[in-house]
Each structure stands twice: as structure tokens, then as C-alpha cells.
N, C-alpha and C positions, 0 to 999 in steps of 0.2 A: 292280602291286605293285613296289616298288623293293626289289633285294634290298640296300643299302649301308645301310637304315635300322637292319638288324637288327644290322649288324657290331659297336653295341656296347650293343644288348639284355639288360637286368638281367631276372629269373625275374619280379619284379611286371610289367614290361615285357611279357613273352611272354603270359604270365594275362590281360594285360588289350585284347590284340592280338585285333583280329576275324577276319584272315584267317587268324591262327595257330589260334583256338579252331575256326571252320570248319577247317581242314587234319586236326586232331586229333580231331574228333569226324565227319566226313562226306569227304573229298577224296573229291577227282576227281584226273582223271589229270592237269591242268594243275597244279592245288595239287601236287601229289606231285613231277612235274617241279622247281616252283620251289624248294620244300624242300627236293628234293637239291642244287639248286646254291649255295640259304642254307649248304647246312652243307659244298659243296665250297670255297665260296669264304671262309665266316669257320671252321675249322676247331674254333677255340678256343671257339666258342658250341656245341659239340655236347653237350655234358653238361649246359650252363643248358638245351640243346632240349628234351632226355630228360628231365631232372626234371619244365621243364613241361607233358609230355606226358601222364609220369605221375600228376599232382595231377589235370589234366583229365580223364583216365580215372577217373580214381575217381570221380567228382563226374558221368561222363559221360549222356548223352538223347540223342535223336534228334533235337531241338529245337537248331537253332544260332541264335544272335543273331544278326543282321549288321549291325548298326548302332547306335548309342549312345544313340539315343534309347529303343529296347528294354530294352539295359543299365538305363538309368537309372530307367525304372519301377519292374525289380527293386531297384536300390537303392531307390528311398524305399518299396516294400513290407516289406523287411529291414527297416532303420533307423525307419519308421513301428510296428512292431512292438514291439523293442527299444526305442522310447521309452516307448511306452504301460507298461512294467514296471519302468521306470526314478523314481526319488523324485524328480529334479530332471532335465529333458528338457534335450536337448542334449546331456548329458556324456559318451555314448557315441560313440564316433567310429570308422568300418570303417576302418584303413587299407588299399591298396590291395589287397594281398595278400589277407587276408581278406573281402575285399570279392569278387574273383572266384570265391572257395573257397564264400561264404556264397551267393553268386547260383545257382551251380553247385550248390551243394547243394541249393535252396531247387527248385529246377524240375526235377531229376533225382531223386524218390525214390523214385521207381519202378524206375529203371534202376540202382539202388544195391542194392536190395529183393532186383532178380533175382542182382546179381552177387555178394550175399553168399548167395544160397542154392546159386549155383552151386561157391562158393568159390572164393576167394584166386588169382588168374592170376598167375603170373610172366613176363613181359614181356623179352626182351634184345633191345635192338638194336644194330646196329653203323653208324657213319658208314662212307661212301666212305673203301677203303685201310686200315679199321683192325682189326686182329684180337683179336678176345678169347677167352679161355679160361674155359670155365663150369664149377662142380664143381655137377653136381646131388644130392639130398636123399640118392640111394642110394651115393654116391659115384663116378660116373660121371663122365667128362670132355667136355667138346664143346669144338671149336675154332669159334668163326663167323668167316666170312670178310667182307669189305667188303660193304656194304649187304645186311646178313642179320637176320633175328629167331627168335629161339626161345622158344617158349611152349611154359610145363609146369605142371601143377600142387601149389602146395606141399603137399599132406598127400598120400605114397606107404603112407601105413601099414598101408590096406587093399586100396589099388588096383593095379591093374595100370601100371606106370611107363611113362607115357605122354609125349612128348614133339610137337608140331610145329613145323615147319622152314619156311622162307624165305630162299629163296638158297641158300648155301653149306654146309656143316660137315661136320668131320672127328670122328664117335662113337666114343670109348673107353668098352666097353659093362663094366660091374663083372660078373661071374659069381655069381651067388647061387644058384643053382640045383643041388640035389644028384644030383638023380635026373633024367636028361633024360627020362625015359620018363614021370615024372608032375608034371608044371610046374601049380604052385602056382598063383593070380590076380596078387599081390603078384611072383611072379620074373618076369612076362612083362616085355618091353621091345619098346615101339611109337615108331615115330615116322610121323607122319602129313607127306606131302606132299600137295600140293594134288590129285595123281592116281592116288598107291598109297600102301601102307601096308608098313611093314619091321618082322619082329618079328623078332627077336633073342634072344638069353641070356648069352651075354657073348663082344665081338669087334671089332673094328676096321674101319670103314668110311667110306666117304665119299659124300654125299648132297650134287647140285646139283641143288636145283631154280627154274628159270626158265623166262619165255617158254613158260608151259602146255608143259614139256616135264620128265624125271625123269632122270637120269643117276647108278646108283649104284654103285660100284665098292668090293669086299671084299679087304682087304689079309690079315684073319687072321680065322679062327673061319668058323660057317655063319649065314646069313641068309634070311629067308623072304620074297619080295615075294609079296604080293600086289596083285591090279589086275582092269580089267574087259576085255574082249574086246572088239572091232568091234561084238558083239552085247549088247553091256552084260550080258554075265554073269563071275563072276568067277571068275578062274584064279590059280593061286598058282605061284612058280617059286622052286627052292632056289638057292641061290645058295653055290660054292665059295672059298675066297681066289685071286683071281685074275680072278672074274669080273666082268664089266665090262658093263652096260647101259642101255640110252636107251630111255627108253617116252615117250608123247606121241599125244593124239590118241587113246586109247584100242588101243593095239597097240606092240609090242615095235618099235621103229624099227632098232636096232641088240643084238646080241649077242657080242662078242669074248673074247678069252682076254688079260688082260696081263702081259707076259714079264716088270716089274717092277714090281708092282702098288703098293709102298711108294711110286711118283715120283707116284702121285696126291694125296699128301699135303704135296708141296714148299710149297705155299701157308703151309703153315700155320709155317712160316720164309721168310714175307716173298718166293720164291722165283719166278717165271713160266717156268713150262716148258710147251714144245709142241712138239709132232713133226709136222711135213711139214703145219705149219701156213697156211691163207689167213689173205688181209688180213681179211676177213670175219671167220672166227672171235678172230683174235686182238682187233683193234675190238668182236666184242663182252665178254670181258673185260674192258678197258679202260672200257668202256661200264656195263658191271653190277657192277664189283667198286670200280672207284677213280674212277666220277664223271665221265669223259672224253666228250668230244660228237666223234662222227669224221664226216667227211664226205668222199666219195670225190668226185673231181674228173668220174670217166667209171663209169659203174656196171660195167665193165670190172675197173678193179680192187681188186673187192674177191675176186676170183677169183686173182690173184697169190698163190703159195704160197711159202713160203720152205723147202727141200727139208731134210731132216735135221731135228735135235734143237735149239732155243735155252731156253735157263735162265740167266737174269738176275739179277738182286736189285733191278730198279727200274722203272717206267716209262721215265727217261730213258734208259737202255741197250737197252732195248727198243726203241724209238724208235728208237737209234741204230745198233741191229741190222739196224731193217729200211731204213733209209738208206742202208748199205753194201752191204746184199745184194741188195735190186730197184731196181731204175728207176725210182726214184719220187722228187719231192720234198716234204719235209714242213715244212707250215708251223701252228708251233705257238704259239698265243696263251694262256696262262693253261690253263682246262680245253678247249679249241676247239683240236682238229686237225684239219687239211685234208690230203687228200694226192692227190698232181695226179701225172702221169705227166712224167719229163725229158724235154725237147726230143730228136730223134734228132741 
């Protein structure tokens, strides 16, 4: 796949694209690759991306086309159809747009069948670098960070306010709750990650999750993790403003206290802060948040730490941060950074 075809891809374009409708209804890990760099390298197509994501989700099977000769069946089944009920044949004409919504519709209604009974899924993603602010149903706030998604679903009115996370976010939880002692269905607040579950009542926190790992840290209010044990039974741990932890792998990797627990939130003002950070960790923010491909010259350095506090407002000051302070040089092409060790 050439990604330069897409750079100036109209919404019928995307609909009628086969490695776009495989990507959206089945990827692999290489489609997922390539579509993040479609939308690091054409930026401006991230919103025709999402639209057409979401048409193809709706319409979505299990069943992908991958070729045009397939397509084309569906169309003269459609259009064979629609003539036979038409007065004078021919006159009806799919343009294209309708043409993939009707195909899509026509071979998925089963998969329609189940996700109306499951009801209505709200969907957010975010491209590489970009931040959004979500208000959800109860009045709640979510920050998503660069390549993150949050699903929730629209009718809260009888259920418990349930959210799931991917990647990044910063939870402003709304307080409904009068009586802590006898919580309602409707006042609970869930958010599910891929490895524990956070309930809440109303409070401030931030949730990264990546790389089959959980990192959640409590600016204000109390939190309840729950999760499984080494022995897959499950343990629950409360969580104070302040507290800070990494689970992974089914066990608590890390448990600390942070002295100012608000600087976990810098993100969400565009901000990159790290303490007595390696090349490693910081490569992979760069890597999971804004799209960057790093590649180390000696696997030596990615263990180079940079000693103290750095808090930026950019990749390229970052960059230039760690230019000044290790030994390193960086050579940076578009989204491809290398970084090799200087000459002695």
C-alpha cells in the first residue's frame, strides 16, 4: 500500500477503498501500523478517516471484501433488486457513496441486528499529538491524549456510568452520589482498561493504558482498582490523591506516593514532562502519543538518562533538549528518528 495515495482521499474514496474497509472492520497489526502513519503523515485527512470509520461500523460483519470483483457481485445484487421494483429499468442509479453504505448494509444484518440490541456505542478517537475534551451523558469531563479512544454508552439513565479507555485520559468524575454508604446502580463510575477496572464517585484522575501495562495516578477524590492476582483471583486496592500505580502482567509492578500529583496532568496543556527520565521511556511517548518511529544507533542508548525534571511544550524542544544534554546525535527525517552516540 502506498501511503501518498490517500493524501488527498474524498469520504466516497475511503468507502470504497479495500484495504481501508479491511483496516476497519478486521486489522492486523501491519494495517494498524500503516494507518497510523496515513494519518501522521496527511494530518488534515483525520476527520474524512473517522467519519469513514464510523459509516463502516455501522454497516459493520465479519466478512471483508478484498477485491472488486466481490464488490461488484454485491452491486448488480443491490441494483438487480431495485430494478425489478422500478416502472422503467435503469433509472435508478447508486452513486458511490450509497453504493458502499447499501453493500455494507446488504451482507451485515446480522451484525446490525446484534449492535442495535446491544445499543448505540459512542466511539472517540484521537490522531497522533492531538487532544480532545469529551463531556459525557452525566456531565463528566475526559481529556484523550494522542492516539487514544473512549467508548461509552449513550443511554446512562438506568445504568451504571460505564466508560472504556485506550491509551491515555485525564477523568473529571461529576459527583452524583449523596449517601457514600448506599450508592445507587446509576451513581457508580467505571472505567474499564484492558487489565483492571476503576470505580469512582466523583474525582480527578489519570489512566494510561499501553503495551498490556495500567498506570493510574489520583490527583483528587478516592478510587477503587480493581484487578486479578498472579493467581487470577481478584483483589481490589483504594487508592488516595496522591497515589500512583503500574500494574501489568497480572500483579502490581510499581506502587509510589507523588509529591505533586497535579504535574501528571501537564499533557493535557500540550505540556511533556519527565523526571530522571531514559531514552527509552521518553522514545516511547514519542512513539504512542505523536506518531514518531525512534530507532537507537547501539541498544546501549536507550538506557542514557537525562538527570532532573524536563517539561517542554513540543517534540522539537524535546529533541533539542536531549541534544544538549547527552551525547548523542539526532537525526531526524519527517516522523523517523535515529539517534547514534557522538564521536569521543
Amino acid at each position: 500500500m502506498q501511503i501518498a495515495k490517500y493524501s488527498n482521499y474524498t469520504l466516497p474514496d475511503f468507502l470504497e477503498d479495500d484495504d481501508f474497509l479491511r483496516f476497519v472492520i478486521s486489522p492486523s497489526q501491519n494495517d494498524t501500523v500503516f494507518w497510523q502513519q496515513v494519518a501522521a503523515e496527511y494530518p488534515q485527512q483525520t476527520e474524512i478517516i473517522a467519519e469513514a470509520s464510523k459509516i463502516i461500523k455501522a454497516y459493520r460483519k465479519q466478512d471483508v471484501f478484498t477485491n472488486e470483483a466481490n464488490q461488484s457481485k454485491v452491486w448488480l445484487r443491490i441494483e438487480s433488486s431495485l430494478q425489478k421494483d422500478q416502472v422503467k429499468p435503469k433509472i435508478f442509479s447508486l452513486n458511490k457513496y450509497l453504493r458502499v453504505a447499501a453493500m455494507l448494509l446488504l451482507v451485515s444484518s446480522i451484525g446490525i441486528s446484534l449492535w442495535l440490541i446491544k445499543g448505540r456505542q459512542n466511539e472517540i478517537d484521537t490522531a497522533f499529538g492531538e487532544l480532545r475534551t469529551v463531556t459525557l451523558p452525566d456531565g463528566s469531563t475526559v481529556v484523550l491524549n494522542g492516539n487514544s479512544k473512549l467508548t461509552y454508552s449513550g443511554n446512562w439513565d438506568k445504568k451504571s456510568r460505564e466508560v472504556w479507555i485506550t491509551g491515555e485520559a485525564l477523568f473529571n468524575v461529576k459527583h452524583i452520589n449523596k449517601d457514600p454508604r448506599h450508592v445507587k446502580t446509576i451513581e457508580r463510575f467505571i472505567v474499564h482498561c484492558s487489565d483492571v477496572n476503576i470505580e469512582v464517585l466523583g474525582t480527578t484522575f489519570n489512566v494510561r493504558n499501553r503495551h498490556d501495562k495500567t498506570n493510574v495516578g489520583l490527583v483528587s477524590g478516592k478510587i477503587r482498582l480493581d484487578y486479578l492476582n498472579p493467581r487470577s483471583k481478584k483483589e481490589s486496592l483504594v487508592m488516595k490523591p496522591g497515589d500512583y500505580i503500574e500494574y501489568g502482567h497480572k500483579k502490581l509492578l510499581a506502587r509510589t506516593k507523588l509529591a505533586a500529583p497535579e504535574k501528571i496532568t501537564k499533557w493535557t496543556k500540550h505540556q511533556l514532562l519527565f523526571n530522571d527520565a531514559s531514552l527509552a521511556q521518553i522514545s516511547e511517548i514519542m512513539t504512542d502519543d505523536y506518531g514518531y518511529q525512534v530507532d537507537f544507533s547501539s541498544p546501549d542508548l536507550a538506557n542514557f538518562k537525562i538527570e532532573g525534571e524536563i517539561n517542554v511544550p513540543n517534540v522539537e524542544e524535546l529533541i533539542e533538549t536531549i541534544s544538549t544534554t547527552l551525547p548523542v546525535k539526532i537525526i531526524r527525517t519527517d516522523k523517523n528518528i535515529t539517534i547514534t552516540k557522538l564521536n569521543p
